[in-house]
C-alpha positions in Angstrom: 189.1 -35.4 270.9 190.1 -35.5 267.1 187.9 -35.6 264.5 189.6 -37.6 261.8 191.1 -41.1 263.0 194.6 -41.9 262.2 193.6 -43.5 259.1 192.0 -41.0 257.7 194.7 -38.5 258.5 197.6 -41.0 256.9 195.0 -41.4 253.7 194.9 -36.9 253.8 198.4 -36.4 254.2 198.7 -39.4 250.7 196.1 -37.4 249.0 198.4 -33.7 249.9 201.7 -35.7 248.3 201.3 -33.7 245.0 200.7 -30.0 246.5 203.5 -27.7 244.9 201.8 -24.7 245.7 200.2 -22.9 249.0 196.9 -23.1 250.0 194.9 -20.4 251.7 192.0 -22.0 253.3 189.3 -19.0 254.7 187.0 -19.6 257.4 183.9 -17.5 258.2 181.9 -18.1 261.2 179.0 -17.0 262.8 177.5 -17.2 266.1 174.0 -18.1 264.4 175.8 -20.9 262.6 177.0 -22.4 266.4 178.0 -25.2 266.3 178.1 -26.3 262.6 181.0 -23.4 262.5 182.7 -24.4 265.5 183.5 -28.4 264.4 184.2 -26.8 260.5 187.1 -24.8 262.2 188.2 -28.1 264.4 188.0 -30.4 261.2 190.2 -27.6 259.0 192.3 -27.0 262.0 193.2 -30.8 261.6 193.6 -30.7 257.9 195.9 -27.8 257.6 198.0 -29.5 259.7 198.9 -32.3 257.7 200.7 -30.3 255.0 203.0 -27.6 255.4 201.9 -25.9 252.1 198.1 -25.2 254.3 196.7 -22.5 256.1 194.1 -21.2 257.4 192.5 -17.8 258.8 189.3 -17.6 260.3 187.4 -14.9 260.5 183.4 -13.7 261.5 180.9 -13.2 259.2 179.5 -10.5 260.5 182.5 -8.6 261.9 184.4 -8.9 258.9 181.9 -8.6 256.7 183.7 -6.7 253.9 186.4 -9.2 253.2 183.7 -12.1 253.0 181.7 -9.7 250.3 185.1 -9.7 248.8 185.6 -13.2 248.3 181.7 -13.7 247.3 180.4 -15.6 250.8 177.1 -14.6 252.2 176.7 -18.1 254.4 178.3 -19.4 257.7 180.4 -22.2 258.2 181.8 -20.0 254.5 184.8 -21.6 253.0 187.1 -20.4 250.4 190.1 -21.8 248.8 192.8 -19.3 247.5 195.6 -20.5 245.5 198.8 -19.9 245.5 201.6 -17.1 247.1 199.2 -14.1 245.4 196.5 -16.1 247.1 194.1 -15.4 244.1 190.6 -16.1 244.5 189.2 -18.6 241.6 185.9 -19.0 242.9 186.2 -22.3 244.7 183.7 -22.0 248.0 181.7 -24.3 250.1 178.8 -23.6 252.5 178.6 -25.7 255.4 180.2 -28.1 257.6 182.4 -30.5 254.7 181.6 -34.2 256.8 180.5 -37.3 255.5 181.1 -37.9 251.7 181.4 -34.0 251.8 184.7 -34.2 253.3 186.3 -35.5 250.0 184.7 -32.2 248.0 187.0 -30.6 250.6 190.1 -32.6 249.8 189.8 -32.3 246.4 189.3 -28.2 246.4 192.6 -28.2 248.1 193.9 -30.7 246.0 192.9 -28.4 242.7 194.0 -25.2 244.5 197.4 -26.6 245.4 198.4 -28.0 241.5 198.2 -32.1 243.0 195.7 -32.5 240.1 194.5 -30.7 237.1 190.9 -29.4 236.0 191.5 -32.0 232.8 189.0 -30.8 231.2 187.8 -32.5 227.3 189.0 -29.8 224.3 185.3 -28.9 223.9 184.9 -28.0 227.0 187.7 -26.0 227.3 186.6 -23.9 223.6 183.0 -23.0 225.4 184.6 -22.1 228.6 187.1 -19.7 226.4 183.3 -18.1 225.0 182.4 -17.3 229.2 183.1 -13.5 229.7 180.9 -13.1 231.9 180.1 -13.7 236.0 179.0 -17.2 236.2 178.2 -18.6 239.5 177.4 -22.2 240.0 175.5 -23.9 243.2 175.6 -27.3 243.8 173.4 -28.9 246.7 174.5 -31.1 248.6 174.1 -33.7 251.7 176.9 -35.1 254.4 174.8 -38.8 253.0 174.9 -38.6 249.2 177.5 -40.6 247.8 177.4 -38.9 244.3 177.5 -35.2 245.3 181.2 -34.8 245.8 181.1 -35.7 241.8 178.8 -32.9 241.1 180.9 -30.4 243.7 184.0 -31.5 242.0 182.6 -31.2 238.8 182.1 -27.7 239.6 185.3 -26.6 240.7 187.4 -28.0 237.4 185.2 -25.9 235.8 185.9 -22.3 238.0 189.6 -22.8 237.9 189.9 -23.1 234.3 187.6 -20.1 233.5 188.3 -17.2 235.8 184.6 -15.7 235.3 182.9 -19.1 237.2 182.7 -19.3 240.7 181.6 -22.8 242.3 179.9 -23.1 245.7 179.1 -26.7 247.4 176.0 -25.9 250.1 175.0 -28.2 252.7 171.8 -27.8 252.1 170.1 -29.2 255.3 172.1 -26.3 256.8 170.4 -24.0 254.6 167.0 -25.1 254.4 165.7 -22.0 253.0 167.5 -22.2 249.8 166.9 -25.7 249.3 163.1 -23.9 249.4 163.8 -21.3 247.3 165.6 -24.0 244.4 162.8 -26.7 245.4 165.7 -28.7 245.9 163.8 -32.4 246.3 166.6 -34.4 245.9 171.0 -33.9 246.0 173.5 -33.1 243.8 171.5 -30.2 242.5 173.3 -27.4 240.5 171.7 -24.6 239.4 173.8 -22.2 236.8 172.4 -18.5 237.6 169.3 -19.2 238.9 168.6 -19.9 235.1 169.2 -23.5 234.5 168.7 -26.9 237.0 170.7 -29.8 237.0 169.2 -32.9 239.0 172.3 -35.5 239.4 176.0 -36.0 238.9 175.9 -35.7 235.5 178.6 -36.8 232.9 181.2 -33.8 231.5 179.3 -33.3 228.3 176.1 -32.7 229.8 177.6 -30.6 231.9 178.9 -28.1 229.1 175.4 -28.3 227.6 174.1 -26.8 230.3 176.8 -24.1 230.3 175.8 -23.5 226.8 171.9 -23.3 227.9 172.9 -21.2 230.7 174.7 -18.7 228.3 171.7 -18.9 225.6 169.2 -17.9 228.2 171.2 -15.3 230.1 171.4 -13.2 226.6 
């Protein structure tokens, strides 16, 4: 049985209309993760196949452990968007099964990857994302039930396609319980810049880049 009703495929293959570019979309499973991985590869099974521009490859965890060290996953259901014919790795990841409001986080990574929208990101922004030279990794914590984390996801992901030194991770974090332990994660969106500085909310663009900035300060 299909996971995504024929409404919600029609409103996917409306949101894909602007892809000019392929998309790589890389599974990694794990038999620990069981289920959680097995109805992530059905639901991007169905997705990739409403747009011809789509793909995906699967692989385990474990097994193929040097690729996912590679792309930067340590977590399974581990997804990773890479963009374009070179397939080039910006950094765009999620941890988890991507259902309930989570699903849009996963449209819209495709959706950046594949050039149907733009990071669009204010000039100021873009002048303290020019100062990042170094590895920047941000986590954002999220739940299949909050409403305002695929903002905070999102957010994320502009942000690690226009500076190639950020990489952006959504977790599911009632899938991974002990780092919602280890960030005292009491309530979702959370992001946390470097294990350095904590976000609580969706919080506006500016803000945003003022964390960057306190992230950078701090890491010195």
């Amino acid at each position: 049985m299909a996971l995504m009703q024929e409404k919600d495929r029609k409103a996917v293959r409306e949101a894909f209309a602007g892809l000019n570019r392929p998309v790589e979309i890389v599974l990694f499973t794990s038999e620990e993760s069981g289920e959680y991985s097995d109805v992530t590869h059905e639901l991007l099974q169905e997705v990739v196949a409403l747009n011809p521009l789509l793909r995906l490859s699967v692989y385990d965890l474990d097994k193929d452990g040097a690729y996912a060290a590679e792309l930067g996953v340590d977590k399974a259901p581990g997804i990773v968007f890479l963009v374009g014919e070179e397939r080039k790795n910006h950094g765009l990841r999620f941890a988890g099964l991507p259902s309930g409001y989570e699903f849009a986080s996963l449209i819209e990574a495709i959706r950046l990857a594949g050039g149907a929208t733009q990071p669009d990101l204010q000039p100021a922004t873009m002048e303290l994302l020019d100062t990042i030279k170094a590895p920047m990794h941000l986590q954002v914590f999220v739940t299949p039930t909050c409403p305002y984390c695929p903002r905070a996801v999102v957010m994320a992901y502009r942000l690690a396609l226009a500076n190639p030194y950020i990489t952006a991770e959504g977790i599911e974090v009632t899938e991974f319980p002990e780092l919602g332990d280890r960030y005292a994660v009491m309530g979702v969106p959370k992001t946390v810049i470097d294990d350095l500085v904590h976000i609580e909310g969706a919080v506006p663009e500016g803000m945003m880049a003022n964390k960057l900035r306190e992230a950078i300060v701090a890491a010195a």
